[in-house]
Each structure stands twice: as C-alpha cells, then as structure tokens.
N, CA, C and O atoms as a MOPAC input file, in Angstrom:
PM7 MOZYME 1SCF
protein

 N     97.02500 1    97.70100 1   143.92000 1
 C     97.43600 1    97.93600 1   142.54900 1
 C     98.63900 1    97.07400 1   142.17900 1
 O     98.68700 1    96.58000 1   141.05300 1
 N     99.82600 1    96.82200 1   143.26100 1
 C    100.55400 1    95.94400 1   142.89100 1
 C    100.24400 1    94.75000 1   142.38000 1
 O    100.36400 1    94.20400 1   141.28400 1
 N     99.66900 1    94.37500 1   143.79700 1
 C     99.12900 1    92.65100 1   143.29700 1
 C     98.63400 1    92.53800 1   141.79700 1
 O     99.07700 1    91.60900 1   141.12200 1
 N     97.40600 1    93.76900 1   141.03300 1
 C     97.17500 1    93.70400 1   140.12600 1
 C     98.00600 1    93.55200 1   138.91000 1
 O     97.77300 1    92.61700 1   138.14400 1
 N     98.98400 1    94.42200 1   138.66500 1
 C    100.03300 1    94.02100 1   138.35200 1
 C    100.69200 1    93.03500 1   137.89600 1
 O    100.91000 1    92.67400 1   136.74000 1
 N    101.23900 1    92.29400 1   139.67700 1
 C    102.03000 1    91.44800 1   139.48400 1
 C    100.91400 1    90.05100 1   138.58300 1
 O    101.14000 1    89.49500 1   137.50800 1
 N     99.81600 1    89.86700 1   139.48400 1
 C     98.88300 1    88.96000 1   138.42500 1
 C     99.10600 1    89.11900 1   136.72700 1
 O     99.23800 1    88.27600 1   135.83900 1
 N     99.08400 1    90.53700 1   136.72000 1
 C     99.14000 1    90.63200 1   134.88500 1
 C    100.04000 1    90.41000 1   134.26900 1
 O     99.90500 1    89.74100 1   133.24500 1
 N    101.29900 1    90.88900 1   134.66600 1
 C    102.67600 1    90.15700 1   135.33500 1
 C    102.93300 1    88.37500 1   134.48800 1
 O    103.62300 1    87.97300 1   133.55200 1
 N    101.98100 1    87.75600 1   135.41900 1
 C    101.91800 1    86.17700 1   135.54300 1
 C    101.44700 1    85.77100 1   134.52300 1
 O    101.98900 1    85.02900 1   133.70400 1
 N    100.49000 1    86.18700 1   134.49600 1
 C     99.31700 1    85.60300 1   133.10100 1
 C     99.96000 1    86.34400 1   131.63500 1
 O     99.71800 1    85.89600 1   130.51500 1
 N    100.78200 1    87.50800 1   131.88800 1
 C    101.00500 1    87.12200 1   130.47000 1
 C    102.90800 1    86.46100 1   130.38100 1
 O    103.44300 1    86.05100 1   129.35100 1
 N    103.35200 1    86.52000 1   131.31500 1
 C    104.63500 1    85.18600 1   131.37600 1
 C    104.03700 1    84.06400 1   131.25600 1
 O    104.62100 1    83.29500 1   130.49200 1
 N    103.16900 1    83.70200 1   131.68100 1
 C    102.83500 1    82.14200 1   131.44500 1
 C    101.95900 1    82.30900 1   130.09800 1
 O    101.45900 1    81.19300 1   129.96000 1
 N    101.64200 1    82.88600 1   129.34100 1
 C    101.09800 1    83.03000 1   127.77400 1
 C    102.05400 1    83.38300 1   127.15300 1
 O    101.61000 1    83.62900 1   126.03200 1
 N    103.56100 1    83.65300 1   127.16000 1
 C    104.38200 1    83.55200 1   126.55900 1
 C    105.11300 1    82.18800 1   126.49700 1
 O    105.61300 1    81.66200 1   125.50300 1
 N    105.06000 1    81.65400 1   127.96800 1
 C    105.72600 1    79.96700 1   127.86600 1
 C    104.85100 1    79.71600 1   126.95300 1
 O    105.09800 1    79.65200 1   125.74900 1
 N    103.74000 1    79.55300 1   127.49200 1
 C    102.61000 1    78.62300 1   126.45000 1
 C    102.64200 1    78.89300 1   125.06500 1
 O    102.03700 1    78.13000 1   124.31100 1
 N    103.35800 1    80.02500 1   124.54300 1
 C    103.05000 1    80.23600 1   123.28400 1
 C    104.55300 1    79.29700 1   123.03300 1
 O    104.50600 1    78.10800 1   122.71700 1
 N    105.54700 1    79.87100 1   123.18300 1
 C    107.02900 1    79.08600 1   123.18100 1
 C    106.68200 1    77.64000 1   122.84000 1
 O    106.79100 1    77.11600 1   121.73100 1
 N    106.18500 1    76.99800 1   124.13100 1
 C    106.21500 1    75.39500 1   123.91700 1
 C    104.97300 1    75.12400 1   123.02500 1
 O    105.14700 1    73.98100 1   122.60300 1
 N    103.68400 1    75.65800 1   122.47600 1
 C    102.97200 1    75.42100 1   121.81300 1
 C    103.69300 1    75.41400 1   119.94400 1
 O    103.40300 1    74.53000 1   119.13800 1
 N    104.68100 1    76.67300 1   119.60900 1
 C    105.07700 1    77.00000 1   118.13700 1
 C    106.47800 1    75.70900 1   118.69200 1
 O    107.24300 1    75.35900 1   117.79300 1
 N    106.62500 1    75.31800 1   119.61500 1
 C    107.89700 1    74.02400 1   119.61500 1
 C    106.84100 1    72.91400 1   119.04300 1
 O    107.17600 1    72.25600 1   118.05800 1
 N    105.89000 1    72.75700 1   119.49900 1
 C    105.01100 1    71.44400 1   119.10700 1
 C    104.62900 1    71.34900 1   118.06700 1
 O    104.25400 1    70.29800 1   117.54800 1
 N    104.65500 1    72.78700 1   117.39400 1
 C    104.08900 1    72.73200 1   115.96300 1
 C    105.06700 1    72.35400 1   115.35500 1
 O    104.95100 1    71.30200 1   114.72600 1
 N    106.50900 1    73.15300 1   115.32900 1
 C    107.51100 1    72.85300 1   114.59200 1
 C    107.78900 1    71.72300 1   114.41600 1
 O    108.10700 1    71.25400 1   113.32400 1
 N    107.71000 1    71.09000 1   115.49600 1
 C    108.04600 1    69.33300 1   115.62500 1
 C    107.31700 1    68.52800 1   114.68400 1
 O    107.80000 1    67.90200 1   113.74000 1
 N    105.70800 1    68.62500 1   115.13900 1
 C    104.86600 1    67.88000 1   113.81000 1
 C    105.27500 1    68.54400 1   112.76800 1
 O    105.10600 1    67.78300 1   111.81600 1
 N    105.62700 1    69.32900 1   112.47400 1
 C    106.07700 1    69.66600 1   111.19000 1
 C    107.49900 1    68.68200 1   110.43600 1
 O    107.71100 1    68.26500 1   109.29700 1
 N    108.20400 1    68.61200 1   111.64900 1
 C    109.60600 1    68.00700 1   111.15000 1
 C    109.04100 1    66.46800 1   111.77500 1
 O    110.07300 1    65.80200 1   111.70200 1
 N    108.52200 1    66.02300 1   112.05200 1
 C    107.82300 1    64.58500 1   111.96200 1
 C    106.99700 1    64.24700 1   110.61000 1
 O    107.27000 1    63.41300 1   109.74700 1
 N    105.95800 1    65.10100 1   110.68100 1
 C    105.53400 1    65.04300 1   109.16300 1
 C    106.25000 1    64.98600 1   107.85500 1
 O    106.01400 1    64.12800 1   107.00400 1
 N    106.97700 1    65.76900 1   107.75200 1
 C    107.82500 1    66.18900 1   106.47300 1
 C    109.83500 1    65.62500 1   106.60300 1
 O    110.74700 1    65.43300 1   105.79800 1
 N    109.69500 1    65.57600 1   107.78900 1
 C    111.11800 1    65.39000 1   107.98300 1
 C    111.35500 1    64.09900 1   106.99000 1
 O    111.94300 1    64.32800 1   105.93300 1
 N    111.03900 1    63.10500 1   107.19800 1
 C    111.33500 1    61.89800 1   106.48900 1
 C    111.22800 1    61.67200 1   104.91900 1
 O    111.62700 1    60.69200 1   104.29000 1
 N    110.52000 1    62.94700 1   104.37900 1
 C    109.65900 1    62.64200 1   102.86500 1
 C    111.22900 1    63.63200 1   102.31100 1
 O    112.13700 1    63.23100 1   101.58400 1
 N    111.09200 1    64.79600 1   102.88200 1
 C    112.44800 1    66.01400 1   102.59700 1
 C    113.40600 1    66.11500 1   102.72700 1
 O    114.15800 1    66.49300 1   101.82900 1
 N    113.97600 1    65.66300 1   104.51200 1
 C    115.22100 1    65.90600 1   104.97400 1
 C    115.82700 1    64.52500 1   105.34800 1
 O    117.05400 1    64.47000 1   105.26900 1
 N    115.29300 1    63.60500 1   105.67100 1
 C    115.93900 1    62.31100 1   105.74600 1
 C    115.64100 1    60.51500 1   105.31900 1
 O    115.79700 1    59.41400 1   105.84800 1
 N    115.19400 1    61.01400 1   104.20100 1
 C    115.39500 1    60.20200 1   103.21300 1
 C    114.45400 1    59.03200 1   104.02900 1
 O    114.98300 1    57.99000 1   103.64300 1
 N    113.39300 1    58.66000 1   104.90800 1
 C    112.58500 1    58.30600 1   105.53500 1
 C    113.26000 1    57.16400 1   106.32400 1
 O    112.87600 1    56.00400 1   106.47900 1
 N    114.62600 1    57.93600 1   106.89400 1
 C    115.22300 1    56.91100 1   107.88200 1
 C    114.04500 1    56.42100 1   109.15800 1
 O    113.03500 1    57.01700 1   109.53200 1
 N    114.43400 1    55.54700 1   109.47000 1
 C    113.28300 1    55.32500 1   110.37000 1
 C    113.55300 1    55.75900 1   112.01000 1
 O    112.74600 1    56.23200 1   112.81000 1
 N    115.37100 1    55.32500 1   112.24500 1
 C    115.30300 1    55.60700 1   113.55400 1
 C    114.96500 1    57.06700 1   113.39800 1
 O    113.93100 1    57.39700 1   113.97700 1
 N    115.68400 1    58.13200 1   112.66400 1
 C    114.97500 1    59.35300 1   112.71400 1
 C    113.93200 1    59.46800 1   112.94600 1
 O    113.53400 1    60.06700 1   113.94500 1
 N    113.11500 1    58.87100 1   112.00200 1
 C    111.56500 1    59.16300 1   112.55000 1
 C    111.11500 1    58.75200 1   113.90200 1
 O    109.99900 1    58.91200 1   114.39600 1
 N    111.56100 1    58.51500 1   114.12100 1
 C    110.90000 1    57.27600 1   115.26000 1
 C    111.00700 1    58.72400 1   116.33200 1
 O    110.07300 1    59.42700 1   116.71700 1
 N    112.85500 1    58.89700 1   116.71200 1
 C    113.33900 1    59.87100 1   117.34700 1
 C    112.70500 1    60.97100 1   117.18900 1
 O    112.40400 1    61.45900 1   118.27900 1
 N    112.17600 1    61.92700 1   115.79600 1
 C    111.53800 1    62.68300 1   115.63600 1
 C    109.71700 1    63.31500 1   115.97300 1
 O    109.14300 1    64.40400 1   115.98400 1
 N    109.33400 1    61.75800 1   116.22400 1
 C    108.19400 1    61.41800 1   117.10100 1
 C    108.47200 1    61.41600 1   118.58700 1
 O    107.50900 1    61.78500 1   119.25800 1
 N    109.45300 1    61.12100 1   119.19200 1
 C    109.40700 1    60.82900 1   120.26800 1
 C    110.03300 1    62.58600 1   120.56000 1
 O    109.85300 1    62.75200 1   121.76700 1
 N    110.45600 1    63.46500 1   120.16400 1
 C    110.69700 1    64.78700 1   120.28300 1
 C    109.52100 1    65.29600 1   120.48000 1
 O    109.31600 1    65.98800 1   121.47800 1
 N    108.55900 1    65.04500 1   119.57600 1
 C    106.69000 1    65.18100 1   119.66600 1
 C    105.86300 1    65.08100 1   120.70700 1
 O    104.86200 1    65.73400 1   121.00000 1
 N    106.34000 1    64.28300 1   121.17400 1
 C    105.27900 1    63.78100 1   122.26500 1
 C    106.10200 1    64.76100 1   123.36800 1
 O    105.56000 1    65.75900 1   123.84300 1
 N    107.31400 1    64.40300 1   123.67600 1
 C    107.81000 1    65.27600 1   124.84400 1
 C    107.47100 1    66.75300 1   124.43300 1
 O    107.11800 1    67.51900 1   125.32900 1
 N    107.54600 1    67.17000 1   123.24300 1
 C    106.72400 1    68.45900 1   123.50300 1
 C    105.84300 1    69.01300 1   123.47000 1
 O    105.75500 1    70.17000 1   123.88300 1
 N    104.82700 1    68.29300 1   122.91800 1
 C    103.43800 1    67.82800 1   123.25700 1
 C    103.03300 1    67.72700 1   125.01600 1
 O    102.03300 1    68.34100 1   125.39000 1
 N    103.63400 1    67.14600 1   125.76400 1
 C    103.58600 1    67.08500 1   126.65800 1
 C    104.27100 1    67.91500 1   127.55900 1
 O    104.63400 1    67.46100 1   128.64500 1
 N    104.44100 1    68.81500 1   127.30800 1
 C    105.27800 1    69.77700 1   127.98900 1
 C    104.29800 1    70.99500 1   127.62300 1
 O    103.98100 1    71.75100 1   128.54100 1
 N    103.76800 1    71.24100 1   126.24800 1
 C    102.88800 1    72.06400 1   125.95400 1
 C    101.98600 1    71.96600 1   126.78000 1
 O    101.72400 1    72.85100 1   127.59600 1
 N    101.39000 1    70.88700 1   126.68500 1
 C     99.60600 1    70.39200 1   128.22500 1
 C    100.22000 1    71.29000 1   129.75600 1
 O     99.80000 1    72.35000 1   130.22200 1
 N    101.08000 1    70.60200 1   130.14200 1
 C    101.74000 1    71.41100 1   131.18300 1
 C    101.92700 1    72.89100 1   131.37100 1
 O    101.56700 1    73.47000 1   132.39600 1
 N    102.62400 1    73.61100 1   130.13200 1
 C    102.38400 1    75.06900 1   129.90100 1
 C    100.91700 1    75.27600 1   130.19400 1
 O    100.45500 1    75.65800 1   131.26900 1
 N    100.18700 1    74.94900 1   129.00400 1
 C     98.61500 1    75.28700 1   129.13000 1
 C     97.94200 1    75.01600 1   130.69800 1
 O     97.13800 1    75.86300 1   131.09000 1
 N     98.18700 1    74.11100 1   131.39700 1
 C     97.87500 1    73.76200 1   132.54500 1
 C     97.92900 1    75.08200 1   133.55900 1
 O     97.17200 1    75.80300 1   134.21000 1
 N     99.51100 1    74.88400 1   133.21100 1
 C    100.06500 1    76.31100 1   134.00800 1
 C     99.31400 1    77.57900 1   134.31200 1
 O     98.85500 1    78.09400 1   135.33200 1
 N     99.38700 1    78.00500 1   132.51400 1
 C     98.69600 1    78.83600 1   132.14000 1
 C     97.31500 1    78.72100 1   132.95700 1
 O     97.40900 1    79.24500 1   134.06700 1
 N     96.24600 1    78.24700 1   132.71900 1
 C     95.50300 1    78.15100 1   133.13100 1
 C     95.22700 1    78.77800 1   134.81500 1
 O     94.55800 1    79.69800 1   135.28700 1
 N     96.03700 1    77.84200 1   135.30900 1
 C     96.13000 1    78.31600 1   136.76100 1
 C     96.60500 1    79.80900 1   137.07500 1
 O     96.56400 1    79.98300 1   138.29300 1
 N     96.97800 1    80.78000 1   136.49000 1
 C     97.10500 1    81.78600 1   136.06200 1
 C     96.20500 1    83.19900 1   135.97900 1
 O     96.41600 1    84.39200 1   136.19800 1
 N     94.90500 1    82.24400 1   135.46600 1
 C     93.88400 1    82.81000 1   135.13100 1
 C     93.29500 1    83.03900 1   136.47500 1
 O     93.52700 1    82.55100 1   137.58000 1
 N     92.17600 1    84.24000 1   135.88900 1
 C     91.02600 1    84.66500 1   137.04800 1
 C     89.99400 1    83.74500 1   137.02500 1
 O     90.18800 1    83.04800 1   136.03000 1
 N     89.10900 1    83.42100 1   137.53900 1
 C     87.66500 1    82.36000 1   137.58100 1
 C     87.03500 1    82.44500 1   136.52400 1
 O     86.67600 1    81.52000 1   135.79500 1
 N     86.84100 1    83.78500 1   136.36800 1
 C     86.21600 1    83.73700 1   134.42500 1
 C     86.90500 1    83.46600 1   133.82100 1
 O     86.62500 1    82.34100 1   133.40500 1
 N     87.87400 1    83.85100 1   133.38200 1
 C     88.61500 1    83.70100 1   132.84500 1
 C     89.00500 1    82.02200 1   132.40900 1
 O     89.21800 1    81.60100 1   131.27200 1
 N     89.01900 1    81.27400 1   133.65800 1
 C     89.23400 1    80.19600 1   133.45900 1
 C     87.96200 1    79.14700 1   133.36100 1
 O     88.00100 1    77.93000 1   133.17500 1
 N     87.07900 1    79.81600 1   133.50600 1
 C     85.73100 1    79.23000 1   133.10000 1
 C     85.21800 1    79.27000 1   131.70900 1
 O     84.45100 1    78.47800 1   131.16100 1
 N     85.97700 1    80.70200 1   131.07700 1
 C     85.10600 1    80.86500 1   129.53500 1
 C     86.34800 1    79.27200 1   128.74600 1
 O     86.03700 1    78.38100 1   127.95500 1
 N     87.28700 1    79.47400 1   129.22800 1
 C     88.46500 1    78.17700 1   128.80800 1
 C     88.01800 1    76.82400 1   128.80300 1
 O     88.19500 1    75.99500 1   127.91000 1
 N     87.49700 1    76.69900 1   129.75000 1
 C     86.90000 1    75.30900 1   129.87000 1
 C     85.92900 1    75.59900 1   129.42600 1
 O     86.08600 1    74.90900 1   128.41900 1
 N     84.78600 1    76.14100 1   129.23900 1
 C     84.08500 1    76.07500 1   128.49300 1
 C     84.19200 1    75.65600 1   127.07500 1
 O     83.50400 1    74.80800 1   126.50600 1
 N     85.46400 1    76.60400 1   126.42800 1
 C     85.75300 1    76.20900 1   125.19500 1
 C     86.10100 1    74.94200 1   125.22200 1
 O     85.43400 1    74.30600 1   124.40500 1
 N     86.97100 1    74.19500 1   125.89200 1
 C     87.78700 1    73.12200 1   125.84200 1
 C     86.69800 1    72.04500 1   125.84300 1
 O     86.81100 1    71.00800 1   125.18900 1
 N     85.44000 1    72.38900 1   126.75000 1
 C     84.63600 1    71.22800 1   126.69400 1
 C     84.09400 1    70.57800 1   125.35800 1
 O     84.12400 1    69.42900 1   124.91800 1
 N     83.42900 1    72.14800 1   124.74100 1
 C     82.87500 1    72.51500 1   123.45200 1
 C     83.37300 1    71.58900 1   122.38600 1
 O     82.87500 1    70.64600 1   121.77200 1
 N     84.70800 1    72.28400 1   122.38400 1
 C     85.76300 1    71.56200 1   121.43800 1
 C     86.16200 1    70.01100 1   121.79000 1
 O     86.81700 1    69.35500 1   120.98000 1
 N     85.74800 1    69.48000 1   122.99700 1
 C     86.11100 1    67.89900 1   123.10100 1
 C     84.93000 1    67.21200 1   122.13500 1
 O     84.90900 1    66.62100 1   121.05600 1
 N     84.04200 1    67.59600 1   123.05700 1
 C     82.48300 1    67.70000 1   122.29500 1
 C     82.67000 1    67.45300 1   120.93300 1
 O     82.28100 1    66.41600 1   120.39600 1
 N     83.27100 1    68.39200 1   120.32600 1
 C     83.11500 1    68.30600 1   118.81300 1
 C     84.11900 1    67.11900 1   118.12200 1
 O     83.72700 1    66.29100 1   117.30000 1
 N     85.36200 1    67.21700 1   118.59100 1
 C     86.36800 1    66.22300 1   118.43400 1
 C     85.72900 1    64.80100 1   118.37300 1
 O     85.65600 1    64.02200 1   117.42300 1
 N     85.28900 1    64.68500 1   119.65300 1
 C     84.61200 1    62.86700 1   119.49700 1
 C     83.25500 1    63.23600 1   118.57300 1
 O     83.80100 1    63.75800 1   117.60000 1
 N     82.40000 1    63.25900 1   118.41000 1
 C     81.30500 1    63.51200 1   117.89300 1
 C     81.50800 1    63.51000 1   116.46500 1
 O     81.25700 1    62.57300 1   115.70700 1
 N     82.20100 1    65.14800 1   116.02300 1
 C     82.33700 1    64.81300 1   114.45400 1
 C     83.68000 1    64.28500 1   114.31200 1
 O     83.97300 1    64.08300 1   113.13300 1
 N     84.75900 1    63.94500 1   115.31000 1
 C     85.57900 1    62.82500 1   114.78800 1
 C     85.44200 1    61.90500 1   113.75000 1
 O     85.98300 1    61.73700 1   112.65800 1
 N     83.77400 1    60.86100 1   114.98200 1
 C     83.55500 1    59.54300 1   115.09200 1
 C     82.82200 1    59.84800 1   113.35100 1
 O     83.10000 1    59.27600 1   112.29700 1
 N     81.95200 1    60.82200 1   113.58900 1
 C     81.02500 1    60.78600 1   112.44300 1
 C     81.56300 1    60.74000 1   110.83600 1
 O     81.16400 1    60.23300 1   109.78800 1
 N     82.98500 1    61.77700 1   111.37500 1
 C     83.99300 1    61.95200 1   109.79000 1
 C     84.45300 1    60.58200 1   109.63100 1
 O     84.48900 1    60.34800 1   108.42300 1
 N     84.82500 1    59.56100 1   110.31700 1
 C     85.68200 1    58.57800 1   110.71200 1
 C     84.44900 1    57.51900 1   109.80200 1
 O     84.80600 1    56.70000 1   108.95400 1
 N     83.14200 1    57.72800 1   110.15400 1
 C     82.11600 1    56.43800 1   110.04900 1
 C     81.66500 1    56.94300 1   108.12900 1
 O     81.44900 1    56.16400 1   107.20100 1
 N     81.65600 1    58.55100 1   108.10100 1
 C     81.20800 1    58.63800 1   106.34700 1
 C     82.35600 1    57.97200 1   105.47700 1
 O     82.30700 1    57.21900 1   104.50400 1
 N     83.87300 1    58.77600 1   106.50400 1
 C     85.06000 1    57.15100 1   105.08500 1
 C     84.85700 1    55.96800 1   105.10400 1
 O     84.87500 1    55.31400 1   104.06100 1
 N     84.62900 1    55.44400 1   106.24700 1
 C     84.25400 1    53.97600 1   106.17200 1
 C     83.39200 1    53.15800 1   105.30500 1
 O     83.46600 1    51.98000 1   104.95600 1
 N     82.22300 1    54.47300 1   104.95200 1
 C     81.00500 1    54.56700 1   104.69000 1
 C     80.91800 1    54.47300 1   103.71800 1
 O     80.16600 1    53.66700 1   103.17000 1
 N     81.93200 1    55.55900 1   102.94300 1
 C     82.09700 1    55.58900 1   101.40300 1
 C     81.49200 1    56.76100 1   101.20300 1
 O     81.71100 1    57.17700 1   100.06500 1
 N     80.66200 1    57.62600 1   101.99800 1
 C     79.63900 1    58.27200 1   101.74500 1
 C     80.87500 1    59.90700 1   101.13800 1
 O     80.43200 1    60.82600 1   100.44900 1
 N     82.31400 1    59.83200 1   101.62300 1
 C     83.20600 1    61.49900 1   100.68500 1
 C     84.13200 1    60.74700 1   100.38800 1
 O     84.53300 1    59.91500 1   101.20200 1
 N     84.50300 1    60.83300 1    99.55000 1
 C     85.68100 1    61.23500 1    99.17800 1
 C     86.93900 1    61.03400 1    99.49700 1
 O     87.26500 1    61.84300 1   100.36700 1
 N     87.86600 1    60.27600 1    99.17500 1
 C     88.92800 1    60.06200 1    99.46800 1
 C     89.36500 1    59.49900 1   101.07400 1
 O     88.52400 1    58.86000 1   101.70600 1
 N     90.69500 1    59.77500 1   101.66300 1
 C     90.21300 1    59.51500 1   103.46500 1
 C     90.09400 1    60.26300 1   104.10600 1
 O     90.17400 1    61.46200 1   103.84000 1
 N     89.83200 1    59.69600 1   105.29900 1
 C     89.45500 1    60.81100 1   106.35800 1
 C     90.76800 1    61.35600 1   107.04000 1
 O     91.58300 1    60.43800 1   107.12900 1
 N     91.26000 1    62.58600 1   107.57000 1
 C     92.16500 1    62.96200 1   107.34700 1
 C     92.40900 1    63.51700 1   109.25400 1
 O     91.67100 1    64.26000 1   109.90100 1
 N     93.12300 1    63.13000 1   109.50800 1
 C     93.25700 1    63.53800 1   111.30300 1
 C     93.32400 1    65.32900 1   111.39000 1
 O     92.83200 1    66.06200 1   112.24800 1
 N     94.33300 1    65.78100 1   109.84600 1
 C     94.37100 1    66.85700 1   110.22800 1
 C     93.04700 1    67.81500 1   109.93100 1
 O     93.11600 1    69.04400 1   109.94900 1
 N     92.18400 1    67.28800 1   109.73400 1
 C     90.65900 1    68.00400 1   109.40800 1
 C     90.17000 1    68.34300 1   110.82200 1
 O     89.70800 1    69.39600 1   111.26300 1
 N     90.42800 1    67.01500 1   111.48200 1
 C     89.88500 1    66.89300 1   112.96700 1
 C     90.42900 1    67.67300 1   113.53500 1
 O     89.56200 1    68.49600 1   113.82800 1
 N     91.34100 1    67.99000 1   113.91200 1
 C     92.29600 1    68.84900 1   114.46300 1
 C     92.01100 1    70.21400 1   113.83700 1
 O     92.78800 1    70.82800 1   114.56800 1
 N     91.64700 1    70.89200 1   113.27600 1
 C     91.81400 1    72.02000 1   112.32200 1
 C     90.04500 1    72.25600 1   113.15100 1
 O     89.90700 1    73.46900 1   113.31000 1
 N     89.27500 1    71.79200 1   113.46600 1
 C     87.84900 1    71.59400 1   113.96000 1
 C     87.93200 1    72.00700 1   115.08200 1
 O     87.51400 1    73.10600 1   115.44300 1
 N     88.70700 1    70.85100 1   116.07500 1
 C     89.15800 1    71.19500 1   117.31700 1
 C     89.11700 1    72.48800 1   117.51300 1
 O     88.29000 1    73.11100 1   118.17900 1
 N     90.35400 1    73.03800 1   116.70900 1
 C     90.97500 1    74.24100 1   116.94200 1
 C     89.86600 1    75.64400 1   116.64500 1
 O     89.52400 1    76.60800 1   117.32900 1
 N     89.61700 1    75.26900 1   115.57200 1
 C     88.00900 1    76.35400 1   114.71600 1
 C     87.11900 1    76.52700 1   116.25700 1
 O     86.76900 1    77.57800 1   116.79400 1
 N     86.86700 1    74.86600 1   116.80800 1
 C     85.67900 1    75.63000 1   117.74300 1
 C     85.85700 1    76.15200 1   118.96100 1
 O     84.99500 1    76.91300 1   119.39900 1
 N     86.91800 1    75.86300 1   119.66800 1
 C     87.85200 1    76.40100 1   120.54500 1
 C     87.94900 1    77.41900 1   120.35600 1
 O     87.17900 1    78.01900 1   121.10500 1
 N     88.79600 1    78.45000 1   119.38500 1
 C     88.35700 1    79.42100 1   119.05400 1
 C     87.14700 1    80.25600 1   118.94000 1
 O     86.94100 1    81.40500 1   119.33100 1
 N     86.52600 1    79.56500 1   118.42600 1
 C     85.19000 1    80.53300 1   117.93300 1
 C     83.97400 1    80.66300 1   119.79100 1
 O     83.25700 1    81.60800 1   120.12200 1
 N     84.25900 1    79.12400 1   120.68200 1
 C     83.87200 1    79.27000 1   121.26700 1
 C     84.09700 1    80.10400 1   122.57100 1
 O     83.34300 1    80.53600 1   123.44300 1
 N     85.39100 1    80.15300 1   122.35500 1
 C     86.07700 1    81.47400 1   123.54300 1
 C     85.82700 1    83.09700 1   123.07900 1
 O     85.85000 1    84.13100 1   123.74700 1
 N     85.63700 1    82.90800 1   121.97800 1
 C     85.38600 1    84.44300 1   121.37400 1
 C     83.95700 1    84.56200 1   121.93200 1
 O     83.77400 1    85.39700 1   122.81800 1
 N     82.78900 1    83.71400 1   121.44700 1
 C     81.03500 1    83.96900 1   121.74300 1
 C     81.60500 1    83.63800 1   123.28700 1
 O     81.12400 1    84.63300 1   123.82900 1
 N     82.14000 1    83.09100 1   124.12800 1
 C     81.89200 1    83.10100 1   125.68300 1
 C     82.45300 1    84.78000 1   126.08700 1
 O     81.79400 1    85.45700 1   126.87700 1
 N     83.39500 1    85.17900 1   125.61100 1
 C     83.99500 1    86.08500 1   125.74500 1
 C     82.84700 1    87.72500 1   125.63700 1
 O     82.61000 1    88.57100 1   126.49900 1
 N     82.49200 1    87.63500 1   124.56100 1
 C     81.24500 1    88.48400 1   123.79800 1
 C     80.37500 1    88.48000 1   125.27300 1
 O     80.13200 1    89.34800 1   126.11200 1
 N     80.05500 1    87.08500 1   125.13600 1
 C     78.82400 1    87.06800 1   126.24700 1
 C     79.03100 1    87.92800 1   127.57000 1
 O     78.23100 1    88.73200 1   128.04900 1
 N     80.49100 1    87.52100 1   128.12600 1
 C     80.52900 1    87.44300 1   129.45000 1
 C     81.16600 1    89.33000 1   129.78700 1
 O     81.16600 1    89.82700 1   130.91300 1
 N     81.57000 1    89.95300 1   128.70700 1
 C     82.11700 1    91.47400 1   128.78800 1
 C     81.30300 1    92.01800 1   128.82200 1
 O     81.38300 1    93.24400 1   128.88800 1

C-alpha cells in the first residue's frame, strides 16, 4: 500500500512540475508574441531575448513531460503515446495540407501556425480521452 502511494505520490508531483513549466511556456509565447506590439515598443534585442526565454522553456517543458512520463504506469504511458503519435500524425499531414491550400489560394487569407497547434492540441486531447474510454 505504501509503494502505492508513494507512486501516486510521484505522478502527481511530476504533473504539477509539468503543469508549472508548461503555463511558464505559455506565458512566454505570450510575452514573445505580444511583448513587442504592447510592452516594448518592438525593440528587437528584447525580442530576440524574449524568444530565447521560449525556447529554454520550451525545452525544459519536453523534459518535465519526459519526466512525467516516466512516472507513469505502462498504460498509462501507452494511452500517451498513443495520443502523441495521433497528434504527430495530424500535425504533419494537416500541417502540410493547411500549408499547400494557402499556397494554393484555395482559403482565405494565411495559413496560421497557431491553427496547427490548436489541432495538435484538439487531437491529443480528444485522443487520450477515446484511448482512455477504451482502455477503463
């Protein structure tokens, strides 16, 4: 019963890092995005600096999640990758495809990274929920 515990213990400390350094990564693209248009007058070394804050926490997030991961039980870390595959899947695929209709002319205005990303995230989601369904 301990061990059980202490596992539950783990997995949800390491889903609290992960959440920590994940709402740091957001904040950041946020103050990368907007920082320059709002708060600094679109200095550049700022930006530059404000990108490079991005990536280090960007990359520190992968690491959390990594972590995290290792954390997990076998299902657990199987319905994950599952999603993650799903969602790569979809990323290149309707990336390339959103990427080839602007080119194309075939919608509207441009093609927008944060659509892609917002996709990513949709099927990742949706696909850990139906693996989840399945596997309880």
């Amino acid at each position: 019963m301990k061990n059980q515990n202490s596992a539950k213990e783990r997995i949800v400390r390491s889903t609290k890092v992960l959440a920590l350094w994940t709402f740091s990564w957001v904040a950041s693209v946020a103050l990368a995005s907007f920082g320059p248009k709002f708060l600094w007058n679109g200095n550049k070394i700022i930006t530059a600096l404000a990108i490079i804050i991005n990536l280090i926490l960007g990359v520190m997030m992968v690491i959390a999640h990594r972590n995290h991961l290792s954390h997990l039980d076998e299902l657990q870390r199987k319905l994950h990758m599952d999603a993650m595959g799903i969602s790569l899947g979809v990323a290149v695929v309707g990336g390339l495809a959103y990427s080839l209709m602007d080119t194309s002319n075939l919608i509207p205005g441009d093609a927008e990274i944060s659509t892609v990303v917002m996709l990513v995230g949709i099927s990742y989601l949706v696909t850990l929920v139906i693996n989840q369904k399945r596997y309880s």
